[in-house]
C-alpha positions in Angstrom: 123.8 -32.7 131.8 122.2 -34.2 135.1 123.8 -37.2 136.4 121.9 -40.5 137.6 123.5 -40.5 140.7 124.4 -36.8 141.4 121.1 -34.9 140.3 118.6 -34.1 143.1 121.5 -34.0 146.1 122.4 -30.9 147.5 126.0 -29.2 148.5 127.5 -26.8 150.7 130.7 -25.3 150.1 133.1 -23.7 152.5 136.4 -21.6 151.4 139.2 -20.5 153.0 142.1 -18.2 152.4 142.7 -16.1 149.5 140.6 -14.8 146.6 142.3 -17.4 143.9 140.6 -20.3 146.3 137.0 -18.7 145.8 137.6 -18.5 142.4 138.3 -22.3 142.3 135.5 -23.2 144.6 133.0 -21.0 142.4 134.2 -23.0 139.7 133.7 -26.4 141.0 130.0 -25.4 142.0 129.3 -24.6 138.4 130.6 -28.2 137.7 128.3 -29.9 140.5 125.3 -27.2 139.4 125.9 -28.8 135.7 125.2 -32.5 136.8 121.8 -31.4 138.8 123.7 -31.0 142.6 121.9 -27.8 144.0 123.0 -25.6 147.0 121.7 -26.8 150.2 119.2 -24.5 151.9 120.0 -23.1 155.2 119.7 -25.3 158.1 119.6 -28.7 155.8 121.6 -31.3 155.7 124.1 -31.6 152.5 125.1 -34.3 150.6 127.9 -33.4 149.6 130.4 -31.1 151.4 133.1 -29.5 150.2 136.1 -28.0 152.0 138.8 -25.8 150.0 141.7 -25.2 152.0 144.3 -22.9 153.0 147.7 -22.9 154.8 149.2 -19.7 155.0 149.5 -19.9 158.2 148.9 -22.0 161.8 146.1 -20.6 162.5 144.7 -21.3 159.2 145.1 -24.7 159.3 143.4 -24.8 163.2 140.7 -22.7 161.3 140.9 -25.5 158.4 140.9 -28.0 161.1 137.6 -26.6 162.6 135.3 -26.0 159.7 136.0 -29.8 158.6 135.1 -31.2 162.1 131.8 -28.7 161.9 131.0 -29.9 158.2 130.8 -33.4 158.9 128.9 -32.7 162.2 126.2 -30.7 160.9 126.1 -33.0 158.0 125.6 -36.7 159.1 126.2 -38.8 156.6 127.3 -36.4 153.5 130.1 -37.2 151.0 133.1 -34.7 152.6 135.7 -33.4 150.2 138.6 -31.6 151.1 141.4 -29.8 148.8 143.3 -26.8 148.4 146.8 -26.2 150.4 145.9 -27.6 154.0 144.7 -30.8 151.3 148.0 -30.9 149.5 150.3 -30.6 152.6 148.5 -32.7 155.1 147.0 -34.9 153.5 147.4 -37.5 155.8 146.3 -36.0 159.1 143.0 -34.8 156.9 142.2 -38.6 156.0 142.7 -39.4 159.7 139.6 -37.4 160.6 136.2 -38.9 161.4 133.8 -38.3 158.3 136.1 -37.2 155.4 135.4 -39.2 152.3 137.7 -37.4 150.1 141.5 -35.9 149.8 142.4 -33.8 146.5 145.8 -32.4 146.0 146.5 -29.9 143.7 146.9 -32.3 140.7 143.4 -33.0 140.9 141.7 -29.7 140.9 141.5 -30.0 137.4 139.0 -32.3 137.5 137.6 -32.6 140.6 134.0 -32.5 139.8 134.8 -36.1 138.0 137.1 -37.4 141.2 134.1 -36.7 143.4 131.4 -38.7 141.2 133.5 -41.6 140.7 134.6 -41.5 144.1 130.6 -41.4 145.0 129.8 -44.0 142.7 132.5 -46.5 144.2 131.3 -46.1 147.2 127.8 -46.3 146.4 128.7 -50.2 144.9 131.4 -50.4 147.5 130.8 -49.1 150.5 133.1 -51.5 152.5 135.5 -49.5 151.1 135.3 -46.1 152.2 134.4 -47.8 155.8 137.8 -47.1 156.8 138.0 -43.5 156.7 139.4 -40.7 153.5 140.3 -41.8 150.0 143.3 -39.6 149.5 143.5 -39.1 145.7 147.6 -38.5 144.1 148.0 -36.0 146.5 152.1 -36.9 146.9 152.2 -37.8 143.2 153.8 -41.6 144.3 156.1 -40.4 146.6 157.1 -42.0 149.4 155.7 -41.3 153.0 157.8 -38.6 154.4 158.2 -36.6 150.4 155.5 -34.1 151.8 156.7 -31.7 149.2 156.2 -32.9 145.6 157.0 -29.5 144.3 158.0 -30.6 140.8 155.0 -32.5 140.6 152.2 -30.6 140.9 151.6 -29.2 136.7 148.1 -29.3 136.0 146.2 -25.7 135.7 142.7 -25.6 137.1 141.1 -23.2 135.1 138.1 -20.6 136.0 136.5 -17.4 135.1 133.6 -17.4 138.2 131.0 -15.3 140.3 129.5 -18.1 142.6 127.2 -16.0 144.3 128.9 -12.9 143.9 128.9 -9.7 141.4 132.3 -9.8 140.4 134.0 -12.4 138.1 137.5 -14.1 139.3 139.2 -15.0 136.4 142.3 -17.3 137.6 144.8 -16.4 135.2 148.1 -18.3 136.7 148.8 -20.8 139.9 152.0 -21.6 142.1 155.0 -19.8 142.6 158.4 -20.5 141.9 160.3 -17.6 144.9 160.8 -19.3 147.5 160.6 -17.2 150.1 161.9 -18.2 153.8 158.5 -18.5 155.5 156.2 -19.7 152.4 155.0 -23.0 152.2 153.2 -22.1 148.5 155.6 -23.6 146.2 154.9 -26.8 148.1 151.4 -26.7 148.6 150.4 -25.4 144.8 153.6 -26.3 142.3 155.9 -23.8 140.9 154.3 -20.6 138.5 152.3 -22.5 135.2 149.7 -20.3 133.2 147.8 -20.9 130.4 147.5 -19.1 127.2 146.1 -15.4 126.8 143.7 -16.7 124.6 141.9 -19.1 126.5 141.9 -16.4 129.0 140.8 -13.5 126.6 137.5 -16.3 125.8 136.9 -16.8 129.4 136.3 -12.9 129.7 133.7 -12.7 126.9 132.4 -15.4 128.2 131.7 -13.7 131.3 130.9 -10.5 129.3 128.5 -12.6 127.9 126.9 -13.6 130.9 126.5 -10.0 131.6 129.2 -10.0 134.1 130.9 -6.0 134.5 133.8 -6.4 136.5 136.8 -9.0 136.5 139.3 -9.2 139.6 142.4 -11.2 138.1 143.7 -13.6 140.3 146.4 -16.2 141.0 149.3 -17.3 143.1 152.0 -14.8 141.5 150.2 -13.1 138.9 153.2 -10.8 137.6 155.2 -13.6 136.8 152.3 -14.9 134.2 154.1 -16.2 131.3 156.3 -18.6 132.9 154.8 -21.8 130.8 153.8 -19.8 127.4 156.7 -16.8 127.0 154.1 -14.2 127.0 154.2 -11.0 129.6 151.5 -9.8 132.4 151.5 -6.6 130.7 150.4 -8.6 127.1 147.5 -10.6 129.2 146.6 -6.8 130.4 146.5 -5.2 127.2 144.5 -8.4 125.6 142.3 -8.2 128.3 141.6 -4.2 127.8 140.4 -5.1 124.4 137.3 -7.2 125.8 134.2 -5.7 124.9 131.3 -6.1 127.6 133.9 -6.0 130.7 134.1 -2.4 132.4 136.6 -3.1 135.3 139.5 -5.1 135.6 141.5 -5.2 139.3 144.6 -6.3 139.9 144.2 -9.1 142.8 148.0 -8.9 144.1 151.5 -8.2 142.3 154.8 -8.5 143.7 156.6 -5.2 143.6 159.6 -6.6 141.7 157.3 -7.4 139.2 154.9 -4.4 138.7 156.7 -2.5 136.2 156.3 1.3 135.3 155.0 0.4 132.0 152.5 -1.6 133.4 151.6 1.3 135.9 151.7 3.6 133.0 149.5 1.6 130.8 146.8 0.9 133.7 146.5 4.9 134.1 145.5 5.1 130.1 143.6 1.6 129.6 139.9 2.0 129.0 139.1 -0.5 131.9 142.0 -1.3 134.4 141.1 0.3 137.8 143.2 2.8 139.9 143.7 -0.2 142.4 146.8 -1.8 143.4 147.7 -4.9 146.1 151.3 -5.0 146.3 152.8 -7.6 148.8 155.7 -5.5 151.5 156.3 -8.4 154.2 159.1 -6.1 155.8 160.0 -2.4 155.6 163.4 -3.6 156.8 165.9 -4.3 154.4 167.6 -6.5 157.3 164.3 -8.4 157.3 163.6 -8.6 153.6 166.4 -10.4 153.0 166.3 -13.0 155.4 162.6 -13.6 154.0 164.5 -14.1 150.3 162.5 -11.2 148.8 163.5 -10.3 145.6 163.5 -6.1 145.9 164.3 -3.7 149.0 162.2 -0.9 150.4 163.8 1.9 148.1 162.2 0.0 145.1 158.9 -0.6 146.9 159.0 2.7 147.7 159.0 4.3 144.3 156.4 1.8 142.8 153.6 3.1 145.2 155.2 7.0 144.6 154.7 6.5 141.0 151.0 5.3 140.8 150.4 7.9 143.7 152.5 10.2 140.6 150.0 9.2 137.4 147.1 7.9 139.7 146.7 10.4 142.3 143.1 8.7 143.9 144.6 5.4 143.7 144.0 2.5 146.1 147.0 1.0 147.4 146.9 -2.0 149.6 149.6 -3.8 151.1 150.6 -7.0 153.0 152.6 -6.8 156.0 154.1 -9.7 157.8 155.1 -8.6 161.5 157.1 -10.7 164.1 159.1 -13.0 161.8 162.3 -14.6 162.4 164.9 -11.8 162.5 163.0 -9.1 163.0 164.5 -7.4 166.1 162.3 -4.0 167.5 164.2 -1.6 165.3 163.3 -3.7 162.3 159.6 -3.5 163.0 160.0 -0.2 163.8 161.9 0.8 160.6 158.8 -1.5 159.3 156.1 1.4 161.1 157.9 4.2 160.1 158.5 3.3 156.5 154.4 2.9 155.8 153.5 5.9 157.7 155.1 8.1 155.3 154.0 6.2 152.4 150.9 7.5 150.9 149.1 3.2 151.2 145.7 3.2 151.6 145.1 -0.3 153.9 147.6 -2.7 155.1 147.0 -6.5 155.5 148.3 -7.7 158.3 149.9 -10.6 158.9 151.5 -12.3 162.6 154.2 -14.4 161.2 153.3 -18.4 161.9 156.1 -21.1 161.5 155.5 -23.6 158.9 157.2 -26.8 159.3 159.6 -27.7 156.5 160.7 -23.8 155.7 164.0 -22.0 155.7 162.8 -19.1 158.2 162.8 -22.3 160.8 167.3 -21.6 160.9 167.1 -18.3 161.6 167.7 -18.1 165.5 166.2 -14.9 166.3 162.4 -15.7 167.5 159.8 -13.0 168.5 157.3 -14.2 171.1 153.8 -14.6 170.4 152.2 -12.0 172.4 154.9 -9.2 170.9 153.9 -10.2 167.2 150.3 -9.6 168.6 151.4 -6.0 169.6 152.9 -5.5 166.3 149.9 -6.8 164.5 147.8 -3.8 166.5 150.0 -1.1 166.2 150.2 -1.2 162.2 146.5 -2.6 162.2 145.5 1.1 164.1 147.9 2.7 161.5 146.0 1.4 158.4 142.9 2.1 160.5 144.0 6.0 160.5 145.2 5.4 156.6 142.0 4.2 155.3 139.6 6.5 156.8 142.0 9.2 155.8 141.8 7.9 152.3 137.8 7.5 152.3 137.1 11.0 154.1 139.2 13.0 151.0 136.2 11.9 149.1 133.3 12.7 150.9 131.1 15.2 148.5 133.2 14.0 145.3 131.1 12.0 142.2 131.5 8.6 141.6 131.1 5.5 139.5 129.7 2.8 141.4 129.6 -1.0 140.7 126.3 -2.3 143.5 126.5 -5.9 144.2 124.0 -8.3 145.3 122.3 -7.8 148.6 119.9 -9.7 150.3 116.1 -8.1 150.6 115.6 -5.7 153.0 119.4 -4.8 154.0 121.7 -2.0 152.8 123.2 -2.5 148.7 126.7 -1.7 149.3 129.4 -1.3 146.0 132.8 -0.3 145.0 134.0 3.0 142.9 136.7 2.5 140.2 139.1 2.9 143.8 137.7 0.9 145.9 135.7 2.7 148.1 133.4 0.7 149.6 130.0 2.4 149.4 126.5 1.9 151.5 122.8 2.8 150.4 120.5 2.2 153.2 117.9 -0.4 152.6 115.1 2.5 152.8 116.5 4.0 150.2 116.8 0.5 147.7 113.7 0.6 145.2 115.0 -2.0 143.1 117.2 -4.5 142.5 120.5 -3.0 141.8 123.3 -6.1 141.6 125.5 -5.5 138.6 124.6 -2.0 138.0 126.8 0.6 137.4 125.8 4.6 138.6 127.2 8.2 139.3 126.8 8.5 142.8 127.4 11.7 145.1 129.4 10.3 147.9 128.8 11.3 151.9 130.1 10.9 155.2 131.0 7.6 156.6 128.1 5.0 157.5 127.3 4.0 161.1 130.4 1.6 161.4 133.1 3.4 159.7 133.5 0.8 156.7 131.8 2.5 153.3 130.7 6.2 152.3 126.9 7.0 152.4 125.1 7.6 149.1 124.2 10.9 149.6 122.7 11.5 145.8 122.1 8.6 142.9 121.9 9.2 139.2 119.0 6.5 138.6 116.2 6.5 136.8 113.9 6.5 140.2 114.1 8.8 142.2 115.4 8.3 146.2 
């Protein structure tokens, strides 16, 4: 239902950081859409501008830092919101810039959409009041000053199940994490591990079925531990799931190792719609390391769990994150790091330079490698999951394929996934139609001009090529 003050004015959106964050955002968007707030057109100023945060890392909060500073310069004047992790940790420094309106914390993600109009509205009657710089909205839950880590109080659950202006659905089925480790600053920035109920989640995907959607990446903070707030199991949320007709494809976003179990491996091998995709979280191949980081498994464990979906999925995709350079990690710990992925059969590793984050536990560890070394580190496994990947994609070349096409603007190449994520191109003198959400057999060929996706060499459409 339009709203008086809302409908007519335009947004632009900007998120950062991991899939569970554009979930959210494409959430919030269908809220603004709902009370007549449209996307605003490239090159034109925004109304309303909205900033969802991460903090993984330094740099992402300089990146963070950035995008706000060019938000409220190319739009003089707009309404600027900020939230997610950066939101919920510096909150403070946020309100201190020039042009932000608005803070969220995690408490307020759950309604957000409302925080915004009445925040808009009172300044609209009052705008002495917002002359002074950023509202910041619960984002320390009434602590005092220096309690930048309200851990405990951060319980609300933000729900979504959206595409924004994508093909695939993100269905958010759990937020925060309650691990812990050494270098993470989650726990404080999104609360300890709360889900809802499977069935609210199992609605969610018909819903999306019933917007025609075909594929649903399931994501979260720590996924594996899902039950933590309603004593049911990841594996019962998979097999509910499963069980939705409409959805053809279901991907894992990102389990911890300690938590994929060989049931849940087994049952993904069977199911009629879970994909032969995995993205399990290493950090370290070093035990040494891994338990300075307060991991909760060692490499022999990790190990197996990628040798037993290589065992009952042998065209899996396997990716993997990586954190390089941490406190503790002498040479022959990155080294036992390099060695112990090369002779795992991964397909692409994520990799991460390790950033200190005020406030963690890694901070007392005395050993410290130097910037420019955890640069060097970052390369050489970044050239290794370079040689892994293309490996991986070149064992397919002439093989049939299911593909998933996703939206592509006129004129350019339609690029898609197969149930193992290999990212596929058709050239755009070869697109005849619109092909976003469709599903088709495709005869897979050599590598496109920059190395990243297959060619579509033959198509089993209804029109010919």
């Amino acid at each position: 239902m339009e709203d008086r003050l809302l409908g007519g004015k335009t947004a632009r959106y900007y998120t950062l950081g991991c899939k569970l964050n554009f979930s959210e955002t494409s959430s919030f968007r269908s809220g603004f859409m709902n009370l007549g707030v449209t996307d605003a057109a490239e090159g034109e100023k925004a109304d309303i501008c909205l900033i969802n945060t991460c903090s993984v890392t330094g740099e992402a909060n300089h990146k963070c830092r950035q995008i706000i500073h060019r938000m409220v310069r190319e739009n003089p004047g707009a309404f600027v919101v900020v939230t997610g992790c950066y939101a919920q940790l510096e909150a403070r420094e946020i309100a201190a810039m020039p042009g932000v309106s608005l803070v969220l914390g995690s408490n307020e993600k759950v309604n957000l959409v409302e925080r915004v109009v009445d925040a808009m509205k009172e300044e609209a009657l009052n705008p002495e009041v917002f002359s002074h710089g950023a509202e910041i909205e619960n984002v320390f839950a009434g602590q005092t000053d220096d309690a930048k880590k309200p851990v405990g109080m951060i319980r609300t659950f933000q729900p979504s199940c959206a595409r924004g202006n994508r093909t695939r659905y993100f269905l958010k089925v759990q937020d925060g994490c309650s691990y812990f480790c050494t270098y993470c600053t989650i726990p404080y920035a999104r609360g300890l591990s709360r889900n809802p109920p499977i069935s609210t989640l199992v609605d969610q995907a018909r819903k999306a079925a019933a917007e025609g959607g075909k594929e649903i990446v399931i994501t979260g903070v720590n996924i594996g531990d899902f039950g933590e707030t309603t004593h049911e199991t990841f594996i019962d949320l998979v097999k509910a799931l499963d069980g939705v007709e409409g959805i053809e494809r279901y991907r894992i976003s990102s389990i911890e190792p300690d938590l994929l179990s060989d049931e849940l491996i087994d049952y993904c091998a069977h199911s009629r719609a879970f994909m032969p995709h995995f993205h399990i979280p290493l950090q370290s191949g070093s035990d040494t390391v891994l338990k300075l980081m307060h991991r909760r498994y060692d490499a022999a464990l990790f190990a197996h769990k990628v040798n037993y979906i290589k065992e009952v999925m042998p065209d899996a995709f396997i990716g993997v994150d990586v954190m390089v350079g941490c406190r503790g990690e002498h040479p022959e710990h990155f080294q036992q790091t390099y060695d112990f992925l090369a002779a795992l059969p991964v397909t692409k590793l994520h990799v991460f330079p390790y950033s200190e984050r005020p406030g963690t536990a890694a901070l007392r560890i005395p050993y410290v490698v130097d910037m420019a070394e955890r640069k060097r580190r970052a390369r050489k496994l970044i050239e290794l999951s370079d040689e892994k990947t293309h490996d991986f994609y070149a064992q397919h070349i002439g093989r049939k394929a299911e593909v998933l096409f996703e939206r592509a603007q006129e004129g350019h190449a339609v690029h898609g996934f197969t149930r193992n994520y290999i990212r596929v191109e058709l050239p755009a003198d070869k697109v005849h139609d619109d092909y976003d959400n469709i599903i088709a057999e495709v005869e897979l060929g050599d590598f496109n001009a920059d190395g990243t996706a297959l060619m579509v060499k033959n198509i089993k459409l209804s029109m010919p090529l």
